[in-house]
C-alpha positions as CSV (number, residue, x, y, z in Angstrom):
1,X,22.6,5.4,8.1
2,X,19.8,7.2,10.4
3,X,16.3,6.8,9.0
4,X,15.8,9.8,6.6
5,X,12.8,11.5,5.1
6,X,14.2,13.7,1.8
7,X,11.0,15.2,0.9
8,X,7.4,15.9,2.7
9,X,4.4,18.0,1.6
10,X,0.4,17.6,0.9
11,X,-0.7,16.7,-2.3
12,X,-4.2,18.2,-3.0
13,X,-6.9,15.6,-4.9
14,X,-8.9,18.8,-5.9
15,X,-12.2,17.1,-3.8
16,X,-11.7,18.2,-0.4
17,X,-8.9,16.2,1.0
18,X,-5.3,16.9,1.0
19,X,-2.9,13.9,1.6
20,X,0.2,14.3,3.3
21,X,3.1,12.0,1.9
22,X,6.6,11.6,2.6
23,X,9.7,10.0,0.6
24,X,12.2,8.3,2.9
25,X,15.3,6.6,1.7
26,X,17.7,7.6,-1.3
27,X,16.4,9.0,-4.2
28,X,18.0,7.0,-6.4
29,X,17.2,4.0,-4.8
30,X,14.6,1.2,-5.6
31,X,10.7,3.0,-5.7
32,X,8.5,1.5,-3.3
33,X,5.0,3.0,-2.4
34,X,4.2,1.8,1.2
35,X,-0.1,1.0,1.8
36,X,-0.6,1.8,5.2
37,X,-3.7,-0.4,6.9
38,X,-6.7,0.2,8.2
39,X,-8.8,1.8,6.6
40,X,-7.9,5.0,8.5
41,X,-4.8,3.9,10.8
42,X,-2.3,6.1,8.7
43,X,1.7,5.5,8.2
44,X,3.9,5.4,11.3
45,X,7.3,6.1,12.1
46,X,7.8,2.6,12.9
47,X,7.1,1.7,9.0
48,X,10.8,3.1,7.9
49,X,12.4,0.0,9.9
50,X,11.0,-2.1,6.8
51,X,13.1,-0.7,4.2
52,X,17.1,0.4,3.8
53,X,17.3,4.1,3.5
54,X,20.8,3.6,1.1
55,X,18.9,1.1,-1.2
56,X,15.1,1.9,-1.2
57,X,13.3,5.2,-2.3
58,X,10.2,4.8,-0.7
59,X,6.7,7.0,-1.0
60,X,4.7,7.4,2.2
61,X,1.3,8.5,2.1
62,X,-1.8,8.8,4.7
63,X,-4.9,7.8,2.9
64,X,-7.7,10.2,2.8
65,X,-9.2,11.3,5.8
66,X,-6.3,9.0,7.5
67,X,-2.7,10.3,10.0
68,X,-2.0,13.6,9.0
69,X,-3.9,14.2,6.1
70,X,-6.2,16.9,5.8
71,X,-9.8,17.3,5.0
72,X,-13.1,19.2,4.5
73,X,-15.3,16.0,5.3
74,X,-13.2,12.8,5.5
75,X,-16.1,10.5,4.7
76,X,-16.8,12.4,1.4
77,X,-15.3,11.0,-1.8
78,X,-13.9,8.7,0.0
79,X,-13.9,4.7,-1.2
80,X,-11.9,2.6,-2.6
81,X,-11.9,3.9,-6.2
82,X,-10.8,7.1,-4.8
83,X,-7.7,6.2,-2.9
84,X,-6.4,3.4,-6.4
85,X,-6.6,6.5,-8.3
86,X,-4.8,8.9,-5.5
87,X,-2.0,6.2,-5.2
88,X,-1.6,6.7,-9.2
89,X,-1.6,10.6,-8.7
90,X,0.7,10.9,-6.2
91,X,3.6,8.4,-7.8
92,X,3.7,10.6,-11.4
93,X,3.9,13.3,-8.6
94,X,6.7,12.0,-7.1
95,X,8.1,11.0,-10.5
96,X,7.3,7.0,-10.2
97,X,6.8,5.3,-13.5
98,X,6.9,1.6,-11.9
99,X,7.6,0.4,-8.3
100,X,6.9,-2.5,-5.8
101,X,4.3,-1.9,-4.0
102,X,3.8,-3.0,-0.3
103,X,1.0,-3.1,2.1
104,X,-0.6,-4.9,5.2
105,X,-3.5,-5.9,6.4
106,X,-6.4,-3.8,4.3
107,X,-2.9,-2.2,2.6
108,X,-2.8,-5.4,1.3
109,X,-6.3,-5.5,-0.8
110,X,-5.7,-1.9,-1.7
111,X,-2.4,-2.7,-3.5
112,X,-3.7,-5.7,-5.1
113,X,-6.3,-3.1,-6.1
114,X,-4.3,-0.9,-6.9
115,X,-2.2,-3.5,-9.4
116,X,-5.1,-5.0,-10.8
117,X,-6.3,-1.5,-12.5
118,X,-2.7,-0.1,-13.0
119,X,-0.6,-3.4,-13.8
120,X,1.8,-1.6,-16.1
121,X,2.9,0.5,-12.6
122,X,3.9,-2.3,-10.7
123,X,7.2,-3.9,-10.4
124,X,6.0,-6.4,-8.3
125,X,4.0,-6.7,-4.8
126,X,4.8,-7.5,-1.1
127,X,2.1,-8.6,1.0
128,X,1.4,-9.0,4.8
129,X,-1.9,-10.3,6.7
130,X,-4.2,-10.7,3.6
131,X,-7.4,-9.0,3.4
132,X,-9.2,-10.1,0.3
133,X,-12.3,-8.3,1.4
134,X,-14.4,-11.2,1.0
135,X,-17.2,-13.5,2.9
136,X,-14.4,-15.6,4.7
137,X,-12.8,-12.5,6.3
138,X,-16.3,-10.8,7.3
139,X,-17.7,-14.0,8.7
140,X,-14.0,-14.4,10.8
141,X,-14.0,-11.1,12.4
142,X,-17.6,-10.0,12.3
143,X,-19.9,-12.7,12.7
144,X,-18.0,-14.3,15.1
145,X,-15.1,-16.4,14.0
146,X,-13.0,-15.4,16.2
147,X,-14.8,-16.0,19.7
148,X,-13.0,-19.6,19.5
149,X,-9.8,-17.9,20.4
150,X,-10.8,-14.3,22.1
151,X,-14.5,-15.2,23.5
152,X,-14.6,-12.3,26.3
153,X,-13.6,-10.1,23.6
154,X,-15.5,-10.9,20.9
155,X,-18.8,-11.0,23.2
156,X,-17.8,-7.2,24.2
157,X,-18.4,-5.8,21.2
158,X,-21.1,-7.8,20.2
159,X,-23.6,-7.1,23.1
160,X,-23.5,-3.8,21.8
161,X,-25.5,-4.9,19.2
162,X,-29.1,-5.9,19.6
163,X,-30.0,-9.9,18.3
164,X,-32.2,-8.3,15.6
165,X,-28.4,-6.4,14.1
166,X,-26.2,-9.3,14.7
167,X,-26.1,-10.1,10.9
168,X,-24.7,-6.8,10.0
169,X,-22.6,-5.4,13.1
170,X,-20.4,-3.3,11.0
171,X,-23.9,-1.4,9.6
172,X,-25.0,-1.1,13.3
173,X,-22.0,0.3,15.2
174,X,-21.6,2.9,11.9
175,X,-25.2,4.1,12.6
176,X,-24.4,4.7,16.1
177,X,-21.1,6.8,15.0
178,X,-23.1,8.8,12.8
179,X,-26.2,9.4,14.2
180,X,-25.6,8.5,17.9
181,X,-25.4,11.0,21.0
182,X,-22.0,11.9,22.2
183,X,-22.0,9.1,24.7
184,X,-23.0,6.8,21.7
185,X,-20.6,7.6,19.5
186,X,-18.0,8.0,22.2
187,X,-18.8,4.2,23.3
188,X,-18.9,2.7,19.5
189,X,-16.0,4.1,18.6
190,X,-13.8,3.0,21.0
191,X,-15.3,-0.4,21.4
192,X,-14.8,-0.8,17.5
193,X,-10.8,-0.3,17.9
194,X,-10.5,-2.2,21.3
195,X,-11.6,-5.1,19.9
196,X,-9.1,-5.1,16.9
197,X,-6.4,-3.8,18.9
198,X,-6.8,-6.4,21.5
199,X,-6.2,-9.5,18.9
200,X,-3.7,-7.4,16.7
201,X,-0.4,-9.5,18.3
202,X,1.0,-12.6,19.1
203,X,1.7,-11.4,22.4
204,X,-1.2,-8.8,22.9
205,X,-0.1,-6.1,25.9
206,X,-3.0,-4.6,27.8
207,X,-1.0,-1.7,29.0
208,X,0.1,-1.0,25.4
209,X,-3.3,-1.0,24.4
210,X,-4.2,1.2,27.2
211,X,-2.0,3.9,25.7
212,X,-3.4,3.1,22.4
213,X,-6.7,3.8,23.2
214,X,-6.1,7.5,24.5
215,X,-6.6,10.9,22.4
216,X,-8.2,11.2,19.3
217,X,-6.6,9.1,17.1
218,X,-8.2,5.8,17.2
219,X,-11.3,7.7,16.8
220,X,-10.7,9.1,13.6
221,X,-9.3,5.5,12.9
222,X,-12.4,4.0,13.7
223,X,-14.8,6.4,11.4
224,X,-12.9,5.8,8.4
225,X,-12.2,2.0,9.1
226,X,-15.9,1.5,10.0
227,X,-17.4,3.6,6.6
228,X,-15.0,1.5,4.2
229,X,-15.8,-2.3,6.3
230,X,-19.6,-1.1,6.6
231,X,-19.6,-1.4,2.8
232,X,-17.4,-4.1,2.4
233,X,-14.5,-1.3,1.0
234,X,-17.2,-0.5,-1.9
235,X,-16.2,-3.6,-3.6
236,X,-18.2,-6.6,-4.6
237,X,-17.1,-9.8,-1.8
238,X,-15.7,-11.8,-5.4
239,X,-14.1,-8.8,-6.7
240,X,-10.1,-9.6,-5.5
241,X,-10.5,-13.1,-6.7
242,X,-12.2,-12.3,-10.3
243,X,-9.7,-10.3,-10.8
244,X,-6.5,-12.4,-10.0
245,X,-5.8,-13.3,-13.3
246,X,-4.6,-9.9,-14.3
247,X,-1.6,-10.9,-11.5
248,X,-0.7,-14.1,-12.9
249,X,2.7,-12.1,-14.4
250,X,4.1,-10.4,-11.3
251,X,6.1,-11.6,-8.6
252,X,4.2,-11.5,-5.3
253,X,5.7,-12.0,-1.7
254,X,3.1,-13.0,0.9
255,X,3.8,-12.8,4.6
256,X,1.4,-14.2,7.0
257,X,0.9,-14.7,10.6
258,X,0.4,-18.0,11.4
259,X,-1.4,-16.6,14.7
260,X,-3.4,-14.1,12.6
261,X,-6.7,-13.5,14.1
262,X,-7.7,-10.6,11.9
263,X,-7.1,-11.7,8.8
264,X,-7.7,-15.3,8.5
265,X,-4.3,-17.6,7.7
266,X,-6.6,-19.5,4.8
267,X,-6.7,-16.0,3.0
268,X,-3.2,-16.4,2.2
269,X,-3.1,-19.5,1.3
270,X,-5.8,-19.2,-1.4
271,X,-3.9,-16.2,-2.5
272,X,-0.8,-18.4,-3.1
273,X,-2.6,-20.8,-4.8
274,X,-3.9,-18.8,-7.6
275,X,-0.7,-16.4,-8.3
276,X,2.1,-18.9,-9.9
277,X,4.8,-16.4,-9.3
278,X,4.1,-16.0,-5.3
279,X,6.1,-17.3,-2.4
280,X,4.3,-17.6,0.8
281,X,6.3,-17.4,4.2
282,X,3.8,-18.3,7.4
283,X,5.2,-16.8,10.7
284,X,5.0,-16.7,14.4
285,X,3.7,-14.1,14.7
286,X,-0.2,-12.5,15.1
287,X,-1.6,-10.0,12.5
288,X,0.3,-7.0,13.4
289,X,3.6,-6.0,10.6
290,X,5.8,-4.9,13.5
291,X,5.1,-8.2,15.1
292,X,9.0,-9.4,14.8
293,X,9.3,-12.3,12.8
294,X,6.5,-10.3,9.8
295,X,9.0,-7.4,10.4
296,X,11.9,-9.5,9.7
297,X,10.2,-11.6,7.0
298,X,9.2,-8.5,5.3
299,X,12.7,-7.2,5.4
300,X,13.8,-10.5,3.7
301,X,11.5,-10.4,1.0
302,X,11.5,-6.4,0.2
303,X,15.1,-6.8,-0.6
304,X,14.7,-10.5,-2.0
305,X,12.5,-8.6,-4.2
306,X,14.5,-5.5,-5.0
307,X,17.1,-7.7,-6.5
């Protein structure tokens, strides 16, 4: 069956942004609302290869400001609380009572967000490159974790920030997208994706990341990313963990690169250790979901856990 999308449209929050969603699949089939990553990077194409189109029913969205969704000012009303809340919104729009949610990478923290305050809604979750927005994943990427394995990369985007910053990068570069010159923001901006984009695979590809790097995209990527990391996503660093208890009842599928160098391995591990009705798969594979053997995990286990 050819990848097909049944139903697309904007869904309006009523504070200046309008989400665009699609659902993809059969409408009959097994709800799923996808995360997408980021903050900011949007849904892809790509993301239908995750999921059969005869057995899943599966809601798309673009977070706010985020792919093709629209808005006034993309930074207003725009944190964490917001986007839990939208992801409620838009499954009684779609007519979800309950369905397994899945997301990578930040989509990750957001749907175990997104569980913690609406248990009741979630069947179950499925998991890829855990961000638990805490002080291990900031000191990895940020204050310089991973120079051990990318040191010409990680010293890039570092020298852009004077010694006197170097505690607080994220704060830094976002003061120089929002209150730099062109050239300024131009040069933060795109130095804040390269970096991310250039540790993102197993196999990173430099021509690949050439194209990556072109129009506006992974600009608009980067302001949204660098407004929800800047704050540490508006969430206290303990907050994920506190609040693990309250997932003690579901089952939860973690997939992990064991080459990850976003999202530390160790995240997942301590994830795994505290949910009794996890499984955790470690593959060889880097951070990114399309990376094969995440994409093929995650195929395994969305349909291990459909059934």
């Amino acid at each position: 069956m050819k990848p097909r999308v049944y139903k697309k449209g904007f869904f309006d929050t009523g504070q200046g942004h309008s989400l665009y969603y699609e659902l993809y699949g059969n409408a009959r089939g097994t709800p799923v609302v996808f995360l997408h990553g980021g903050p900011g990077a949007g849904f892809s194409k790509k993301d239908y290869s995750f999921f059969d189109p005869a057995k899943f029913n599966v809601l798309f969205f673009d977070q706010r400001g985020a792919g093709k969704s629209k808005a006034t000012n993309p930074l207003a009303a725009n944190t964490t609380k917001h986007l839990v809340e939208d992801t409620k919104k838009l499954m009684q729009h779609v007519g979800f009572e309950k369905a397994i949610v899945f997301g990578g990478s930040w989509g990750s923290c957001l749907s175990m967000l997104f569980a913690i305050r609406h248990t009741n809604m979630v069947s179950g979750l499925v998991l890829r490159g855990i961000y638990l927005a805490d002080r291990t994943a900031r000191e990895h990427f940020y204050l310089g974790g991973i120079k051990n394995f990318y040191p010409a990369e990680f010293e890039q985007f570092i020298s852009l920030v004077p010694k006197k910053h170097r505690n607080n990068p994220e704060k830094y570069y976002y003061q120089k997208i929002l209150h730099g010159n062109k050239r300024e923001r131009k040069k933060y901006l795109d130095e804040w994706v390269r970096i991310e984009l250039s540790i993102l695979h197993l196999a990173p590809d430099q021509k690949e990341l050439g194209k990556e790097m072109t129009g506006e995209w992974h600009r608009r990527f980067a302001l949204i990313e660098c407004h929800f990391l800047s704050k540490n996503c508006f969430i206290s660093y303990n907050y994920v963990k506190k609040n693990l208890h309250k997932l003690r009842h579901l089952p939860v599928s973690i997939v992990h690169g064991r080459y990850d160098m976003v999202c530390p391995p160790v995240s997942a591990y301590e994830l795994h250790q505290k949910l009794p009705k996890s499984r955790l798969s470690f593959t060889t594979a880097g951070h990114a979901g399309h990376d094969e053997e995440n994409e093929k995990k995650l195929v395994e286990e969305v349909n291990r856990m459909r059934k």
